[in-house]
C-alpha positions in Angstrom: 1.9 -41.7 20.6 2.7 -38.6 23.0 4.3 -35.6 21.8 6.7 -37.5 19.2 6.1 -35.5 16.0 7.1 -32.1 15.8 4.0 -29.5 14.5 6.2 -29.2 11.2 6.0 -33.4 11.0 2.4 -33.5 11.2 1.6 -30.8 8.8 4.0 -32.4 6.3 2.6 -35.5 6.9 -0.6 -34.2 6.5 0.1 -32.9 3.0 2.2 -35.6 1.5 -0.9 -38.2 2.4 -3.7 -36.1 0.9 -1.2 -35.3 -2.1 0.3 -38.7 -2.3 -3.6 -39.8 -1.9 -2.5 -42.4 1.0 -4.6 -41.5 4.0 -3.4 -44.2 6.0 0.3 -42.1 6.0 -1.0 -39.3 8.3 -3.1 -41.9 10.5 0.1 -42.0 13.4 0.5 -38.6 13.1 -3.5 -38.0 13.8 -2.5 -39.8 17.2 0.1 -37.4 18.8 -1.3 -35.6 21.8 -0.5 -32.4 19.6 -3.1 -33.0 17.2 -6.7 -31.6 17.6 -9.9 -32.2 15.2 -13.4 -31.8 14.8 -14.9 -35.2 15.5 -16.0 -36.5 18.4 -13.1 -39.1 18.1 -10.0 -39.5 16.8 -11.1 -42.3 14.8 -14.4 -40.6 13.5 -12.0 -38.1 12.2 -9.5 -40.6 10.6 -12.7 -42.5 8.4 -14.3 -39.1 7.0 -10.5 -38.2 6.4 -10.1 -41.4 4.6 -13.1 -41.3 2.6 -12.3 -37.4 1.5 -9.0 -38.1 0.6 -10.5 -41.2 -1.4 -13.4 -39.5 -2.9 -10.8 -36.3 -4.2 -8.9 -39.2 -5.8 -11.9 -40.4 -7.5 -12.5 -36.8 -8.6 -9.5 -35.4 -9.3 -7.4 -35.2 -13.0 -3.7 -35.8 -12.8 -1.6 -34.6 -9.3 -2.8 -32.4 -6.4 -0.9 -28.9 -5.6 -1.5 -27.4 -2.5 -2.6 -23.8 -1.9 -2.6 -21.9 1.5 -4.7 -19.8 1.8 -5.1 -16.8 4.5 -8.0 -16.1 6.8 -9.6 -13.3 9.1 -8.1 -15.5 12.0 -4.4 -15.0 11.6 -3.6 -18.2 13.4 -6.0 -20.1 10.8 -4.7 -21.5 7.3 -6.7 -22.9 4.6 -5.2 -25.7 3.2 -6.6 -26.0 -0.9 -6.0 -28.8 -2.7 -6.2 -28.4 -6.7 -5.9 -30.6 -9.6 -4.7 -30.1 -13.1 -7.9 -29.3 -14.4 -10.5 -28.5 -12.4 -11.4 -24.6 -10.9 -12.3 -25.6 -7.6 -10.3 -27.5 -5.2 -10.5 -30.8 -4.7 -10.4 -31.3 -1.0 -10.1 -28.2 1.5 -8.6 -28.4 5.1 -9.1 -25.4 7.8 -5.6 -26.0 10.0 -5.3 -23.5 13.1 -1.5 -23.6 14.6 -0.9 -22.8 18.2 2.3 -23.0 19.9 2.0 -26.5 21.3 -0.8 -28.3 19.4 -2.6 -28.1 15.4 -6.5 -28.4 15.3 -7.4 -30.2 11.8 -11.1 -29.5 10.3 -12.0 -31.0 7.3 -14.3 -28.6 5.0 -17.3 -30.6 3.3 -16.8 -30.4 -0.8 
């Protein structure tokens, strides 16, 4: 897929399948040219994304809210997932925005 989702799509798409706990939502999103991530693949990225979306299902208590936090890098977002119970989030995303492309990283628990 080149260029057919708007940065807005995939971040929304991104959200909605790691709060709707369906991985496999985001997976043609991952695929747009715009989107950037930390494996060495594509694919690499989309099986560790699977399994941490997986694993905060397994952990978490009720539904996921998202939290965004701020960084030193004001291009870079933190993107907290909580439960209903729990202090610490569930599953944590770094997301930096540039004009034309997002770069995903997914933060170990």
């Amino acid at each position: 897929m080149v260029g057919k989702f708007t940065l807005k799509d995939i971040k929304e798409a991104l959200v909605k399948s790691i709060i709707a706990f369906n991985p496999d939502y985001f997976k043609p999103f991952l695929f747009d040219d715009k989107v950037q991530c930390d494996a060495t693949s594509k694919n690499a990225f989309y099986k560790l994304f699977k399994m941490m979306v997986c694993s905060a299902k397994a952990e978490s208590v009720g539904k996921l809210k998202l939290t965004i936090e701020e960084t030193d890098d004001p291009r870079k977002k933190l993107y907290c997932f909580y439960d209903e119970v729990h202090l610490h989030s569930r599953l944590n995303i770094d997301v930096i925005e540039n004009e034309d492309s997002i770069w995903i990283e997914i933060l170990p628990f």
